[in-house]
C-alpha positions in Angstrom: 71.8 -43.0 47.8 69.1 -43.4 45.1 71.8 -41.1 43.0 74.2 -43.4 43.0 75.2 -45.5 40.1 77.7 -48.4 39.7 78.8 -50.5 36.9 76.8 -53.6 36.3 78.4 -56.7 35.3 75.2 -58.3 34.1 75.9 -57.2 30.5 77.5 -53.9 30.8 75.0 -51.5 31.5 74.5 -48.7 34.3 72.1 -49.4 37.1 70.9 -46.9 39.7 72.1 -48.2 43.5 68.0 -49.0 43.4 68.7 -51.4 41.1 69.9 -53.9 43.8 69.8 -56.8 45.9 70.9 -56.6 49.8 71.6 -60.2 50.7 72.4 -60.8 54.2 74.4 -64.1 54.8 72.7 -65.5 58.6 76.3 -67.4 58.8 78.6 -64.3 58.6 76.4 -61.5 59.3 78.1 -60.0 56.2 75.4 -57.9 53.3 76.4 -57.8 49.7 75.0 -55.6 47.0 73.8 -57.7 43.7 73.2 -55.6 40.8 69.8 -55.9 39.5 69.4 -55.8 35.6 66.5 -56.5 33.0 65.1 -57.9 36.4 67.4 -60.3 36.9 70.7 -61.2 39.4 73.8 -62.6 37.7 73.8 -66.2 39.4 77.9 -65.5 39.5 77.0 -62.9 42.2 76.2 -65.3 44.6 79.9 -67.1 44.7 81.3 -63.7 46.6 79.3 -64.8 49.4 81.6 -67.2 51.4 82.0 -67.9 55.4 85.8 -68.1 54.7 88.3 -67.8 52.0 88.6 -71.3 51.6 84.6 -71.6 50.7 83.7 -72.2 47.5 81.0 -69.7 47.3 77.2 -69.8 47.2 75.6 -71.6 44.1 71.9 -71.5 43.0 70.1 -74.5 42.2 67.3 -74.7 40.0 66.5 -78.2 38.5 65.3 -77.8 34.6 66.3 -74.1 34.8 62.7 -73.0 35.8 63.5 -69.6 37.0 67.5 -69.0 35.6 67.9 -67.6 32.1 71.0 -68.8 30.3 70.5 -66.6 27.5 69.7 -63.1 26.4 67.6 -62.8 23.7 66.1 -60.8 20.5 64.1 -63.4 18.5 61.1 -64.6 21.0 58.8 -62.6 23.5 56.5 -64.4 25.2 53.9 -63.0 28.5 52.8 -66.2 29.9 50.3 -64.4 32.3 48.6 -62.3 29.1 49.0 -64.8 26.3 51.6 -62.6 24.4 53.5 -64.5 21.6 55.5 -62.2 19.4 58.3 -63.1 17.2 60.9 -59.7 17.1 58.0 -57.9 18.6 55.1 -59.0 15.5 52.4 -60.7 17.5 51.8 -64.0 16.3 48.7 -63.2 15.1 49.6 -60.4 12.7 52.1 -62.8 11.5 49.7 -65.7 10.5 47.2 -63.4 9.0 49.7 -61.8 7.0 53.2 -64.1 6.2 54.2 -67.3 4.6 56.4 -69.7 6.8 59.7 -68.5 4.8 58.8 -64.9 5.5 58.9 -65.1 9.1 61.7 -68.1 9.0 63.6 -65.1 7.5 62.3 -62.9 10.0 63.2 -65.3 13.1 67.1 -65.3 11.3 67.7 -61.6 9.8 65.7 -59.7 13.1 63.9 -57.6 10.1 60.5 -58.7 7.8 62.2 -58.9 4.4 61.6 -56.1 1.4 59.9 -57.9 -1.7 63.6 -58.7 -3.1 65.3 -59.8 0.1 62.1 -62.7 0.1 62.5 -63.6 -3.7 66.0 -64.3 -3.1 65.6 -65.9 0.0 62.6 -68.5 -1.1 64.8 -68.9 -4.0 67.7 -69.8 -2.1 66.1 -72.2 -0.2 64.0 -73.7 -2.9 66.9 -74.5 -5.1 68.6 -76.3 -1.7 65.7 -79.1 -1.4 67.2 -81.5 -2.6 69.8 -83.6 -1.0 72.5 -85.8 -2.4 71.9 -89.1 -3.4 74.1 -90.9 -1.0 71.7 -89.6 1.7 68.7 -91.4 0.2 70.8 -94.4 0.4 71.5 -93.5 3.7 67.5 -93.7 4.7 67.2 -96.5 2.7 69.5 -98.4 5.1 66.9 -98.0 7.9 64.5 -101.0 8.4 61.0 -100.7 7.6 59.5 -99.5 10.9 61.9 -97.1 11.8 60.8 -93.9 13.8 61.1 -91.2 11.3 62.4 -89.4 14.1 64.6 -91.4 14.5 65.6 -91.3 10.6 65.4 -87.7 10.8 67.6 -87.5 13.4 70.3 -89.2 11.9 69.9 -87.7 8.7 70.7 -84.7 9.8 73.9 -85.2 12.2 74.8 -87.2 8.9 74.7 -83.8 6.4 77.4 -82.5 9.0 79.9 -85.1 7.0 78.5 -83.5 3.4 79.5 -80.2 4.0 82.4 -80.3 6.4 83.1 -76.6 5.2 80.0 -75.2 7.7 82.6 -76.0 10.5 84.2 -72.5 9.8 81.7 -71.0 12.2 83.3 -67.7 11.4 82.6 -67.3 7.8 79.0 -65.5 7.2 78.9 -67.0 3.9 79.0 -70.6 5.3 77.0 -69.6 7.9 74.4 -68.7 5.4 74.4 -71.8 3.4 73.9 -73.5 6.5 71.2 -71.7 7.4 69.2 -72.3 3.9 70.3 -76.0 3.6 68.5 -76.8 7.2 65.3 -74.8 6.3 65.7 -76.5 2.8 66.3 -80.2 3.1 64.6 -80.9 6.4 61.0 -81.1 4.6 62.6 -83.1 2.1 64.0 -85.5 4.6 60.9 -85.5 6.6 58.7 -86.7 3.9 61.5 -89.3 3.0 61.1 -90.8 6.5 57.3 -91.0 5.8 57.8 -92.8 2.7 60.4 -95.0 3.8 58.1 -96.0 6.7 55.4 -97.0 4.0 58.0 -99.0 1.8 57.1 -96.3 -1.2 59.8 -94.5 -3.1 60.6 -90.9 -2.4 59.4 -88.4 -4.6 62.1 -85.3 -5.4 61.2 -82.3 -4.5 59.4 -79.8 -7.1 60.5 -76.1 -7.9 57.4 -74.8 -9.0 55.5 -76.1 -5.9 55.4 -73.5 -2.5 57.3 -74.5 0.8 54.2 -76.1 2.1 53.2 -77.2 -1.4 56.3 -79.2 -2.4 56.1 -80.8 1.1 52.4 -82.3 0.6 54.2 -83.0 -3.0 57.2 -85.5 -1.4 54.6 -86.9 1.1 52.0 -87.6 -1.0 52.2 -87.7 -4.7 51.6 -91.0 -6.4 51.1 -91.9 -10.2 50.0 -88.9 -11.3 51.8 -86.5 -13.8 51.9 -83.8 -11.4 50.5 -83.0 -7.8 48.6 -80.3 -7.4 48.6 -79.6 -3.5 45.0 -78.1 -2.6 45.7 -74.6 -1.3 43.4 -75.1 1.6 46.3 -77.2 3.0 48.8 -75.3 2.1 47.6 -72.4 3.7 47.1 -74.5 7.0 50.0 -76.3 6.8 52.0 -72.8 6.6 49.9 -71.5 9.8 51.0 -74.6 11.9 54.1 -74.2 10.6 54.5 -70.4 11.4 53.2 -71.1 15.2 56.1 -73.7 15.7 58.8 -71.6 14.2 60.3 -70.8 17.6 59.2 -70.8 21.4 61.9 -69.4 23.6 64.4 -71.3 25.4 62.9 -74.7 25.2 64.3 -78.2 25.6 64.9 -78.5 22.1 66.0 -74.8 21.7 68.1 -75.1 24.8 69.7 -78.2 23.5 70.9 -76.5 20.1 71.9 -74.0 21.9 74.2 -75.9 24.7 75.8 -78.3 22.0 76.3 -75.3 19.5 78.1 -73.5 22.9 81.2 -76.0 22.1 81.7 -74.4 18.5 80.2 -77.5 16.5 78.7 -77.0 13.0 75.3 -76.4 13.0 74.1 -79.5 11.6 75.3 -81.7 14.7 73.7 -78.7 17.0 70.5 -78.4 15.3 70.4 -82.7 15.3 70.5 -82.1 19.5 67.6 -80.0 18.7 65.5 -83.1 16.8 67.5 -85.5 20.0 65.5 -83.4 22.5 62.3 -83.3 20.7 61.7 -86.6 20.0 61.3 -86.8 23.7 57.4 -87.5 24.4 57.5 -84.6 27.1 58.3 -82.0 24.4 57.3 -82.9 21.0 55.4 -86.0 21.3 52.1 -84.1 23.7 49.6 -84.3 20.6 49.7 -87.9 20.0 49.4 -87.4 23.6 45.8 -85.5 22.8 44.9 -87.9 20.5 45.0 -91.2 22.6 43.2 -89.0 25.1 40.5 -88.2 22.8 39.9 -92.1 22.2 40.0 -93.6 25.3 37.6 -90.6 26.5 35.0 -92.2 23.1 32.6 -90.2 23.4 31.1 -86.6 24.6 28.8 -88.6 27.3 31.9 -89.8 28.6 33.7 -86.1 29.6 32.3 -85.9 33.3 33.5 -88.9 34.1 37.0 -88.3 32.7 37.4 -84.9 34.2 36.3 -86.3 37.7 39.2 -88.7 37.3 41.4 -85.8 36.2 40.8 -84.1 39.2 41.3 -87.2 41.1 44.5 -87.8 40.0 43.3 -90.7 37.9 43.2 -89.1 34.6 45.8 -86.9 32.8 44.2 -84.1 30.2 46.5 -83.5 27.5 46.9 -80.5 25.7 46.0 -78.3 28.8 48.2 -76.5 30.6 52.0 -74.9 29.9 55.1 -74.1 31.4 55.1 -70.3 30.2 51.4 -70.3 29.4 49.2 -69.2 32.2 46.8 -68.1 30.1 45.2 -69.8 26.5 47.9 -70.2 24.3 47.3 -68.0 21.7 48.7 -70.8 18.7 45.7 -72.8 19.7 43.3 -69.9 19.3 44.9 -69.5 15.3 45.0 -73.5 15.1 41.4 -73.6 16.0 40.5 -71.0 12.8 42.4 -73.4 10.8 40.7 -76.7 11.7 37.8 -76.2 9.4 39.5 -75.4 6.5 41.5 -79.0 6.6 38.2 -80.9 7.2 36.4 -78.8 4.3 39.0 -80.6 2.2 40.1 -83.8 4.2 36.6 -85.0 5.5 35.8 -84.1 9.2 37.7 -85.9 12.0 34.9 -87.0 14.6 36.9 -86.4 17.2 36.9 -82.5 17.1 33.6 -82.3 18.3 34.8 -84.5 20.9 37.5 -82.0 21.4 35.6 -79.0 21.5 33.3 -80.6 23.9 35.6 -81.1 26.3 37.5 -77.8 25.7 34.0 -76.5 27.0 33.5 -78.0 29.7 37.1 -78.1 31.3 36.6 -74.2 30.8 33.5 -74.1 32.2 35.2 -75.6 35.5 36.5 -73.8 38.5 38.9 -76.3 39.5 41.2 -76.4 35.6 40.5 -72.5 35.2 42.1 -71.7 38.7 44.8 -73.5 37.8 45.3 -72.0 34.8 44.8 -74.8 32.9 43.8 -73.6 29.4 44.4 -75.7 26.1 47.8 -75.0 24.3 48.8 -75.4 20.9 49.0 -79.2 20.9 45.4 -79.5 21.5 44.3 -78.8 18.1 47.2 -79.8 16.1 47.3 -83.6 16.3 43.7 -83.3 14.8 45.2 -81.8 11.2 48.0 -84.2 11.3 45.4 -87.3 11.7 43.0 -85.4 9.0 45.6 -85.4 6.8 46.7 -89.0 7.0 49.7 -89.0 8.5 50.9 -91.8 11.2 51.3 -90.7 14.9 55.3 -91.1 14.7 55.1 -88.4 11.9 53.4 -85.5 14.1 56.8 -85.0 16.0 58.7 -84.5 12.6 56.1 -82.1 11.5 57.0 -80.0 14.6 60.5 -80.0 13.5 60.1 -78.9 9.7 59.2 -75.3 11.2 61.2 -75.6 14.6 64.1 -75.8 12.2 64.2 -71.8 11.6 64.0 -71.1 15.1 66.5 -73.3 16.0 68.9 -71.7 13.3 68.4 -68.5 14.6 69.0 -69.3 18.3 72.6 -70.7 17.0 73.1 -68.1 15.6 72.6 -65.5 17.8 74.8 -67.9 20.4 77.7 -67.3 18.2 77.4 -63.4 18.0 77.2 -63.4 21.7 80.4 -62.3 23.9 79.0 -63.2 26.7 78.2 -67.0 26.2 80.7 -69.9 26.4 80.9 -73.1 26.6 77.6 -74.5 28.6 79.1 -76.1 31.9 76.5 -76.3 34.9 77.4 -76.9 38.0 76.1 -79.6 40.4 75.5 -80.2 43.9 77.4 -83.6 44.6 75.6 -85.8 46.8 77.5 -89.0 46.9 80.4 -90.5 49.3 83.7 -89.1 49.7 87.1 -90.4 50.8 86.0 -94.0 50.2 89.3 -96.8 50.3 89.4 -99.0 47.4 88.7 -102.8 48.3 90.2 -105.6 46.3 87.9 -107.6 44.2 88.2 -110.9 46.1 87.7 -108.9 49.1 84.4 -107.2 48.1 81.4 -109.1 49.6 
């Protein structure tokens, strides 16, 4: 028996008859054989099971996809239970100690670190795409004052789908490309528009001399001066935050891009699904989250007290805890390093002693370590973004600058898949049936 081998249909390959799944239907008595590959059952499986021919067959149900994968995958590996992050198997360690943001956004989208030429072309390419036509700016200018820059961001975007109707042809790898440059390109620059829009000051153009990171604290925050000279300090940190959020796996954002981009739309309107999703305060709103925490909490003589109403139910502690992470995220271990750096140059923000305090403590306690309750990477990070300035309705468009890349190469490694189509869930319908329609002047 263990020598026999049948065809899988989860993707093609050969799996021994070991590699399976007896399920016994309790209604029929009948057992089926579901082929088990890369450790998991195609859901599709299931519909052969049926009490009669007339029977639908068997669907799963899983509610926010907790345990179904929709996708197979080469750009993101992530162990939960060790603390693993690895973008095409280089840890995310190795990669903030030793990239720039554009190296591993090129890495996330080509699969391969680039040689020294492939990343002179490819910072070049994207550097000479930051700018963005004029009737754009006019565009953001149209917002009122206090618009979310999410929100602006959000539409700016779906709007560039209008500016280059040509990225439609999904098929041609050059317009794939240019698509792929012009979202890593112009979202900083549309980002720190937003920001200036929100603070009635005029946008400053980008600047081809200045570094990804560098031209970005350039459009945010350059005034009357002659020329901004972006202290490297923050560039360098900005690039680490901005390497850690390059891509996560199959998010809500991620999976968003991915089920709009399913239908074959260009890549603008898919990637604004992405910003749709994460402007959501479940997803990319958690370190403003942190933040408010941190001040109602005051001070360090304070921290009992809160975590007793945490474990009463009371309390909520923000920035601990993950859906894949049951273990310390290893971005908040890199953001920590990077903390001290932005204060050295920014003045230190009181409340990361606060923080650290009641990182401490929490981690000191049975009842958040059993649960595997350990900070994540929105812990640290709303900390730089208030260090440096920036408003609280900014931090969730500074997750998207990086996300951008990731989001990119999710789409499009959707289109090079044969297996996908277009994203259709099922449902389990729970409402009336066979109901006779009652005239309105009868309807009490």
């Amino acid at each position: 028996m263990a020598e026999e081998q049948t065809q899988s249909e989860n993707g093609g390959g050969v799996a021994t008859a070991q590699d399976t799944l007896s399920v016994t239907d309790n209604r029929t008595g009948e057992t089926y054989e579901l082929d088990i590959t890369d450790g998991t059952v195609k859901a599709m499986d299931f519909r052969q099971i049926k009490v009669d021919e007339d029977d639908f067959g068997l669907m799963t149900y899983d509610p926010a996809y907790t345990n179904t994968a929709s996708c197979r995958s080469e750009i993101t590996f992530i162990d939960g239970e060790a603390g693993v992050l690895q973008h095409r198997g280089y840890s995310i360690e190795e990669l903030c100690d030793s990239s720039s943001y554009l190296e591993v956004a090129y890495l996330i989208v080509n699969g391969e670190l680039p040689t020294k030429d492939k990343l002179e072309k490819w910072t070049h390419d994207v550097t000479i795409h930051t700018f963005v036509h004029e009737n754009i700016k006019e565009f953001l200018q149209g917002f009122r004052h206090d618009a979310h820059p999410m929100g602006m961001l959000l539409s700016a975007i779906g709007a560039l789908s209008t500016f280059y109707p040509q990225a439609k042809d999904l098929d041609d790898d050059n317009e794939r490309y240019w698509a792929t440059i012009r979202l890593i390109a112009k979202m900083p620059t549309l980002a720190a528009f937003a920001y200036r829009h929100s603070l009635g000051l005029p946008y400053n153009y980008p600047v081809n001399d200045l570094s990804y990171p560098g031209n970005f604290l350039s459009m945010m925050f350059k005034m009357t001066e002659v020329s901004y000279e972006p202290d490297p300090r923050l560039e360098r940190a900005l690039d680490v935050l901005w390497i850690l959020h390059a891509d996560h796996e199959q998010n809500c954002s991620t999976s968003a891009v991915r089920s709009v981009g399913s239908s074959r739309v260009d890549p603008y309107s898919a990637v604004a699904a992405g910003i749709a999703a994460l402007y959501g305060p479940l997803h990319g709103g958690a370190n403003e989250a942190v933040l408010r925490m941190l001040d109602r909490i005051e001070k360090k003589e304070n921290i009992p007290d809160f975590l007793e109403g945490v474990k009463n139910g009371d309390e909520k502690l923000m920035g601990f805890g993950h859906r894949v992470y049951k273990n310390y995220d290893p971005r908040a271990r890199i953001i920590k390093k990077h903390v001290d750096e932005v204060f050295e140059v920014t003045g230190k923000n009181p409340k990361l002693d606060l923080a650290v305090e009641l990182e401490k403590r929490a981690l000191d306690d049975d009842y958040f370590t059993s649960r595997k309750l350990y900070p994540n990477v929105d812990f640290y990070s709303g900390l730089i973004y208030e260090a440096l300035s920036l408003p609280t309705a900014m931090f969730t468009v500074m997750f998207a600058i990086p996300r951008t890349s990731g989001w990119v190469a999710q789409w499009l490694e959707l289109l090079n898949d044969k297996e996908q189509k277009i994203a259709r869930p099922r449902q389990i319908y729970t409402g009336e049936r066979d109901r006779n329609f009652v005239p309105l002047e009868e309807r009490s």
